[in-house]
C-alpha positions in Angstrom: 217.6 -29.7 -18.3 218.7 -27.8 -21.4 216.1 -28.3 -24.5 216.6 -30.5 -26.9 217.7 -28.6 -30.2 220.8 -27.6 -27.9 222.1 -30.9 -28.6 220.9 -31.4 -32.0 218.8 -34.5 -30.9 215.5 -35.4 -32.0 214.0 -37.4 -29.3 210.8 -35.6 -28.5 211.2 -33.2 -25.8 210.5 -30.4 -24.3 210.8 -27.6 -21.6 209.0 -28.7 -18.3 206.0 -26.7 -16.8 206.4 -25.9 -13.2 204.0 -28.7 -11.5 204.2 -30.8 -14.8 206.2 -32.8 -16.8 207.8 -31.8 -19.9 205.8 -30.8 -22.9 205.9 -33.6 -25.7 206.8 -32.3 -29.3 205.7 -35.1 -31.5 207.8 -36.3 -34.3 207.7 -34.8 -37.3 210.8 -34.0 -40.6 211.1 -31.2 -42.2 209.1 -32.1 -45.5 205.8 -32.9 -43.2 206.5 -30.1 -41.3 206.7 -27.7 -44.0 203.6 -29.5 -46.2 201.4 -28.8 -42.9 202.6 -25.2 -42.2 202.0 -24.8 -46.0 198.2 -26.0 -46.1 197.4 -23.9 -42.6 199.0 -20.7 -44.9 197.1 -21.3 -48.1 193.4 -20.9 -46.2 194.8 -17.1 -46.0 194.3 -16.9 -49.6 191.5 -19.8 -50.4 188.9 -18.5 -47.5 190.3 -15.2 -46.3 188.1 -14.2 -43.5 188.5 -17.8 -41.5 192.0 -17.8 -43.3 193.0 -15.0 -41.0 192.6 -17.2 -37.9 194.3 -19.9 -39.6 197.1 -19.0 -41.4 199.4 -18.3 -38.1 198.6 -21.7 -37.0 201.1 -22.4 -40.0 204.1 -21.1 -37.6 203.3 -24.5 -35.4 204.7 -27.4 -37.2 208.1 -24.9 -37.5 208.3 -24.6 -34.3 207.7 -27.8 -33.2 210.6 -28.7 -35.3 213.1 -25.8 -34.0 212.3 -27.3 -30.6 213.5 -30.5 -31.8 216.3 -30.1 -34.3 217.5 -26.7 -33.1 216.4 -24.8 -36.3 212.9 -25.4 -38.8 215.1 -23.3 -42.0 214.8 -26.5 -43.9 211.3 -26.8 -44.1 210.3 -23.2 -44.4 213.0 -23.1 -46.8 212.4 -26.1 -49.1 208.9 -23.9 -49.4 210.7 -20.6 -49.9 212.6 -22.1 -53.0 209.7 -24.3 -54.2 207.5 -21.0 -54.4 210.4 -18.9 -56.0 210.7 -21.8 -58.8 207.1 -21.4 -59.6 207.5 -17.5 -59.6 210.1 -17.6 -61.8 208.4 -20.6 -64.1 205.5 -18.3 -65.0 203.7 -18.1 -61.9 203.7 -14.2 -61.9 202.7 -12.0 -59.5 200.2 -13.8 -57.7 202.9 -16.5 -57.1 205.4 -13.7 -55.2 202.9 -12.4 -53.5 202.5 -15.8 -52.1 205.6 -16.3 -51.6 205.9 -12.7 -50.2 202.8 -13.4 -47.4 204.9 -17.5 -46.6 207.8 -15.5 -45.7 206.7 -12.5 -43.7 204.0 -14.6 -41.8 205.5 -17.7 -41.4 209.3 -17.4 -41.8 210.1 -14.6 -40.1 208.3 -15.0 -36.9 209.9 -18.9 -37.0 213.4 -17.8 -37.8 213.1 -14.2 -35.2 212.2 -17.0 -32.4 215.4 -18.8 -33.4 217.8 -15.9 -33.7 216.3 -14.6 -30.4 217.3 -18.0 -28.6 220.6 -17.7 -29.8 221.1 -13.5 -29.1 218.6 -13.2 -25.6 217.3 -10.3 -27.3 214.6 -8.6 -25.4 210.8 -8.6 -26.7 210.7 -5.2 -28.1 214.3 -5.8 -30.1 213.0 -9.3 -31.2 209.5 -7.9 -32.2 211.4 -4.4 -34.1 213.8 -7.0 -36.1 211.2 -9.3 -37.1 209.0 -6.6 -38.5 211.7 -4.3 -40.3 212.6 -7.8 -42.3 209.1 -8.5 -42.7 208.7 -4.5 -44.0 212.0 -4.8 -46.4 210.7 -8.4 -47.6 207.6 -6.5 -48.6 208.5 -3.4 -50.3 211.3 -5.3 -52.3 208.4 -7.8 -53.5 206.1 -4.9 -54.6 209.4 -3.1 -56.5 209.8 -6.7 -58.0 205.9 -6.5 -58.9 206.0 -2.8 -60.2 208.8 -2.9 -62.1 209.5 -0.5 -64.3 206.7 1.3 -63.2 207.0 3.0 -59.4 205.8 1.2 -56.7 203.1 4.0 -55.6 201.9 4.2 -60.0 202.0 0.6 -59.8 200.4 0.0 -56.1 197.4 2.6 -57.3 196.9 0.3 -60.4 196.8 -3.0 -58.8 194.0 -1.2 -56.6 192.3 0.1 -59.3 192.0 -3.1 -60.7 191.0 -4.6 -57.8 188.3 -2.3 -57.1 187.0 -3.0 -60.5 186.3 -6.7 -59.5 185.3 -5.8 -56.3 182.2 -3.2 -58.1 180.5 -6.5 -60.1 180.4 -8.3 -56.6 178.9 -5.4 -55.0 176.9 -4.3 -58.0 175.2 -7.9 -57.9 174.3 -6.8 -54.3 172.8 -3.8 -55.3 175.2 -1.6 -54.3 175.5 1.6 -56.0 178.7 1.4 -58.8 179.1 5.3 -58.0 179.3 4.7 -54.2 182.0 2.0 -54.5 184.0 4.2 -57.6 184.2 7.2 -55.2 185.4 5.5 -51.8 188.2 3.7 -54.2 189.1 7.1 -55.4 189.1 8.6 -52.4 191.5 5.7 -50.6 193.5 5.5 -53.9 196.3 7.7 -52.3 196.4 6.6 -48.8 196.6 2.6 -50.1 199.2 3.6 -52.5 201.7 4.8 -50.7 201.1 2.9 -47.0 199.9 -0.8 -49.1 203.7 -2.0 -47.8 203.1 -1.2 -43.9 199.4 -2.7 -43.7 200.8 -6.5 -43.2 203.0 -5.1 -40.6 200.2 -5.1 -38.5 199.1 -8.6 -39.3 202.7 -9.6 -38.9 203.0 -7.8 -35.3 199.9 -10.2 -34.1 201.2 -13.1 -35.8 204.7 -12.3 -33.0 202.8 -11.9 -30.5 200.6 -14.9 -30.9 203.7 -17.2 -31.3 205.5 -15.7 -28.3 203.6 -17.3 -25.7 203.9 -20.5 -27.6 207.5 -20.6 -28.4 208.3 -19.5 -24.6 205.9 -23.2 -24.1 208.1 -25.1 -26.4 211.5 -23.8 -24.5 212.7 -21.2 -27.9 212.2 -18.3 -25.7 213.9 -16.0 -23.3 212.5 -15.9 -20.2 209.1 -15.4 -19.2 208.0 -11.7 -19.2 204.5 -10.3 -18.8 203.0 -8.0 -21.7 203.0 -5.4 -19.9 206.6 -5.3 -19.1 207.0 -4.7 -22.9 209.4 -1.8 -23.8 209.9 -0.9 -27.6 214.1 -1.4 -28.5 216.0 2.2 -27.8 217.0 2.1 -31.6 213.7 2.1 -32.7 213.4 5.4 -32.1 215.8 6.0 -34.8 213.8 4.4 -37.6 210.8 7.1 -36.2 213.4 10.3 -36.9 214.5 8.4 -39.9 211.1 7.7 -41.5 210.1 10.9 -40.1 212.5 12.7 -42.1 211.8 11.4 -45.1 208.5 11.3 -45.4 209.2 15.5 -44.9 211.9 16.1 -47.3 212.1 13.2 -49.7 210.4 12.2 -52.8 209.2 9.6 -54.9 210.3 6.0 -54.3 212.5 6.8 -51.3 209.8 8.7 -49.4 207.5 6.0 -50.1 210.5 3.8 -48.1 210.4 6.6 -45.4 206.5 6.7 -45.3 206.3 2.5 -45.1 208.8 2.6 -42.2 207.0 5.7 -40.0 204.1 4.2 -40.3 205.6 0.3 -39.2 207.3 2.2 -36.1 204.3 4.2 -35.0 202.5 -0.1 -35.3 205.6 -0.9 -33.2 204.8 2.2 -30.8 201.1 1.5 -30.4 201.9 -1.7 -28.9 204.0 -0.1 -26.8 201.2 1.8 -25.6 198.7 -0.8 -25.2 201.8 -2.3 -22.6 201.8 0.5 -21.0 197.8 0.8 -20.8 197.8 -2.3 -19.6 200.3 -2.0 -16.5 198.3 0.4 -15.0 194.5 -1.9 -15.4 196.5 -4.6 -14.9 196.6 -3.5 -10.7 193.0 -3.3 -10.6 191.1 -5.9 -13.2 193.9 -8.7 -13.4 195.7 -10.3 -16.6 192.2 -12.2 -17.7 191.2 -12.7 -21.4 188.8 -10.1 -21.2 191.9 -7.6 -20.3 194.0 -8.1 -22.8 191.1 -8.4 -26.2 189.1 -5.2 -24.4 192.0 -3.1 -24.7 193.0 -4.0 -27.9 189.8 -3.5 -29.4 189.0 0.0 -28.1 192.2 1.1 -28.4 191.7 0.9 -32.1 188.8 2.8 -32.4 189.7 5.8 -34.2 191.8 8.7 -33.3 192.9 6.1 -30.4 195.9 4.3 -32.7 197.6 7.8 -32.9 197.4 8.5 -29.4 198.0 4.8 -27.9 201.5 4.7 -30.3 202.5 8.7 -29.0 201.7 6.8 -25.3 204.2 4.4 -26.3 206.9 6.7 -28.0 206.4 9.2 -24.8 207.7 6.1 -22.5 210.6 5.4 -24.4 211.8 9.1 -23.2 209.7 9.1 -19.8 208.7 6.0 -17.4 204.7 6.2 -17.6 204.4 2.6 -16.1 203.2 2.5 -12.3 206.1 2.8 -9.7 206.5 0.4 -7.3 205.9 2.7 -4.7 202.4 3.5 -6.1 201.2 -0.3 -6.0 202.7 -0.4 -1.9 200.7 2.7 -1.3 197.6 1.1 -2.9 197.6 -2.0 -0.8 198.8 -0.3 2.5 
């Protein structure tokens, strides 16, 4: 039985389980839908420690209404132009950034999950797309922010700021003002020049999260395991390209350069956590425990660096188990 936003219908359907019956979407337009995936996204900014959980929960009503009407760009657009109004009203920076965050997080993993139904692009080309629009949404928000000033002068200013506010909290704890003054100056360059890339990571979860969910609600390809994950061929390209100019070019363009190396090498470290995976994966099975213990070592430091060269080696050389190794194992 084909889903239901292949037809254009809007009975509430869905793709069947094997061993169950179809999963029911509930009914929902596009104005609800995008009023509740608004609210889940705000507790990113009202209570941002629990707002981290939350906030990709905001991806769920849009999907739910992809399944059902074949595409949710009304309702995450309705909020697109609704924020841009305000921006452009008086709302300022902190009203783009908003904006920014709605359509990284929530748009682009919604509208990826659509544009993947249509093309059958593999995970690693859907996951490499998503992020390089979520990265180019980004840095043309903070040019939009900076302007005139560059977006590394104007990044380092923001932060400086920022870390100003942040010194009376901690200074009310009783931490020292001196302490917190030197680890902002000494982070000052790093921030300014990588702030851009840092959602990527964020937004590489948020895909990954929705995945599973969209394959649930029939908007996916086919059901693959993690660890069959391979990063897109052309990816590879945006590494020598970012790589490149990082090296040789200067001012606003290498900061372009440095934002993508640094969103490839995010791209490449899942890669290597796949890859990390296939091999445990023969021994200790695809439980919870599997999948979060990995993750969470893997990003103790200096194990990013090596887990994403892991996952940049295999695009060149097939470091997954062969098939003959798993036959000799159980023989």
């Amino acid at each position: 039985m084909n889903g239901p936003g292949a037809h254009g219908d809007d009975h509430p359907s869905g793709p069947s389980l094997p061993g169950k019956g179809p999963v029911a979407v509930p009914g929902q337009g596009p104005l609800v839908a995008a009023a509740v995936s608004l609210f889940l996204f705000a507790a990113l900014f009202v209570f941002p420690p629990l707002g981290v959980f939350v906030a990709p929960m905001a991806t769920v009503p849009l999907l739910h209404l992809a399944a059902r009407r074949g595409t949710a760009a009304p309702a995450w657009g309705s909020v697109a132009i609704l924020l841009a109004m305000a921006t452009l009203a008086g709302g300022g920076t902190p009203i783009l950034l908003f904006l920014t965050g709605y359509l990284v997080l929530v748009a682009v993993p919604v509208a990826s999950v659509e544009l993947r139904r249509l093309t059958g692009w593999e995970d690693g080309r859907w996951a490499a797309s998503a992020t390089l629009a979520g990265l180019l949404l980004v840095l043309a928000a903070v040019v939009a922010a900076t302007w005139p000033a560059s977006p590394v002068e104007g990044t380092a200013a923001w932060y400086h700021r920022a870390g100003e506010q942040a010194m009376e909290l901690y200074a009310r704890a009783g931490i020292s003002r001196g302490e917190i003054q030197l680890a902002i100056d000494r982070s000052t360059p790093l921030i300014s020049w990588l702030l851009p890339s840092m959602p990527m990571a964020y937004l590489v979860a948020v895909l990954f999260w929705v995945r599973p969910r969209a394959e649930l609600l029939g908007l996916g390809t086919g059901t693959r395991t993690f660890e069959e994950y391979r990063s897109d061929e052309w990816l590879s390209v945006g590494f020598v390209a970012g790589g490149l100019g990082t090296l040789f070019l200067q001012g606003a363009p290498r900061w372009v350069a440095v934002n993508l190396l640094a969103t490839v090498l995010i791209l490449y470290f899942i890669h290597g956590l796949a890859i990390i995976r296939a091999h445990l994966v023969r021994y200790v099975g695809r439980g919870w425990f599997v999948r979060w213990g990995i993750a969470l070592l893997c990003l103790q430091v200096p194990l990013p660096a090596l887990v994403a060269v892991l996952g940049l080696a295999d695009s060149f050389f097939d470091l997954r188990p062969r098939r003959s190794d798993d036959d000799r194992r159980t023989t």
